[in-house]
C-alpha positions in Angstrom: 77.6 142.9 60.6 78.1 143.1 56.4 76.0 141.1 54.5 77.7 139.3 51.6 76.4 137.4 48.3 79.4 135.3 48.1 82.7 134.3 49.9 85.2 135.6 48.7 88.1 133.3 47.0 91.4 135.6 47.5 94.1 134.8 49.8 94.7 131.6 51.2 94.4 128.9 54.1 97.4 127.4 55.3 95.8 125.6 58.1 93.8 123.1 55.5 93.7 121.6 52.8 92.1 123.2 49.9 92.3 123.5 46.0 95.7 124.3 44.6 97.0 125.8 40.9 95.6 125.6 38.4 92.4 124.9 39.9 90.4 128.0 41.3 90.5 128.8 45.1 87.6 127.3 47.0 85.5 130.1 48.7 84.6 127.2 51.7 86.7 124.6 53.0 85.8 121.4 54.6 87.3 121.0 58.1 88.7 117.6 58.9 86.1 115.6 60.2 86.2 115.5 63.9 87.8 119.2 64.4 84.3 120.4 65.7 82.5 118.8 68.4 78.6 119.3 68.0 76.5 120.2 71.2 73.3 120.8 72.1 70.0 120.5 69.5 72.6 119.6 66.6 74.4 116.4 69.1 70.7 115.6 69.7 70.0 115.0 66.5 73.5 113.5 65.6 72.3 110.8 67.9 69.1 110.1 67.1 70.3 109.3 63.4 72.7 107.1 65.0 70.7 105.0 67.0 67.8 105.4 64.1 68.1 103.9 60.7 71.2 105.6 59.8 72.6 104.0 62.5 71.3 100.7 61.8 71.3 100.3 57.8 73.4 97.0 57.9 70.5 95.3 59.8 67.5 96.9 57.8 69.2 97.2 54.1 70.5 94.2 52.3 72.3 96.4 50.1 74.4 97.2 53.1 75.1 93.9 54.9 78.4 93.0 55.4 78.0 89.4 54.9 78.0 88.7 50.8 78.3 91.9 49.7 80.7 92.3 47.0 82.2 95.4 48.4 83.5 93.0 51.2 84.8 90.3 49.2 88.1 89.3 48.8 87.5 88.1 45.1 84.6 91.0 44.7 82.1 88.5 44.4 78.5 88.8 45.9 75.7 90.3 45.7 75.5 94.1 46.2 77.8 95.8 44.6 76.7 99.3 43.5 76.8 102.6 44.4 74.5 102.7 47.4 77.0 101.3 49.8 79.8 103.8 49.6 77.2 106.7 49.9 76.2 105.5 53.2 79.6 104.2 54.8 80.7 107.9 53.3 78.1 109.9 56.1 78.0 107.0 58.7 81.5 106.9 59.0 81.4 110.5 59.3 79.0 110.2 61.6 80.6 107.8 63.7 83.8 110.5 63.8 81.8 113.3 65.1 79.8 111.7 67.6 82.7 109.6 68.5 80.7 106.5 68.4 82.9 103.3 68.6 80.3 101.2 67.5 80.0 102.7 64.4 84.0 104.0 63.8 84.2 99.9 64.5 81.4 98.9 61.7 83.0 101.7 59.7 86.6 100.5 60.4 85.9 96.9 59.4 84.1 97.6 55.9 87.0 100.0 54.7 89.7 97.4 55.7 87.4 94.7 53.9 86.9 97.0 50.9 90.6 98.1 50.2 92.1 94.3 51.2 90.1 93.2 48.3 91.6 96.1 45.8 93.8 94.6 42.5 97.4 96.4 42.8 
């Protein structure tokens, strides 16, 4: 086994996406989410944040209730509309991909399509 202090950034990954010229190479690459499948003590805990808070935020946060946020607004009108939305639907989406929760990949599903229907082109 070596020991290192860094990854190194030569070569590349043709398999994923990563950065391209003229930005540097990334040492680590996110895999697509969904492309591991958690088991064991890491699922467990997957699970409990899905049927905990993390799982629930709509019905404990008002900043994250569908019903008159902004976010979900055709016209972007409502209350709600900052930053702490995104953040969450970012990781419970994710989440909801991993575990393979359709409860949450619906919840997920229908704030995205609400969010980019309401998008000026």
């Amino acid at each position: 086994m070596k020991t290192v202090s860094f990854p190194t950034i030569e070569g590349r990954n043709d398999f994923y996406v990563s950065n391209r010229e003229p930005l540097l190479p990334s040492p680590l690459i996110k895999l697509p989410i969904g492309s591991i499948r958690p088991k064991g003590w890491l699922r467990h805990q997957l699970i409990l944040m899905a049927e905990g808070m993390t799982g629930h935020l709509p019905e404990l946060s008002k900043w994250c209730r569908f019903e008159g946020s902004a976010w979900a607004s055709p016209e972007g009108q409502g209350d709600y509309g900052w930053e702490e939305l995104p953040y969450w639907l970012r990781g419970f989406g994710d989440l909801g991909y991993v575990l393979g929760d359709e409860r949450i990949i619906k919840e997920v599903r229908k704030w995205i399509e609400a969010v980019l229907s309401s998008q000026d082109l």
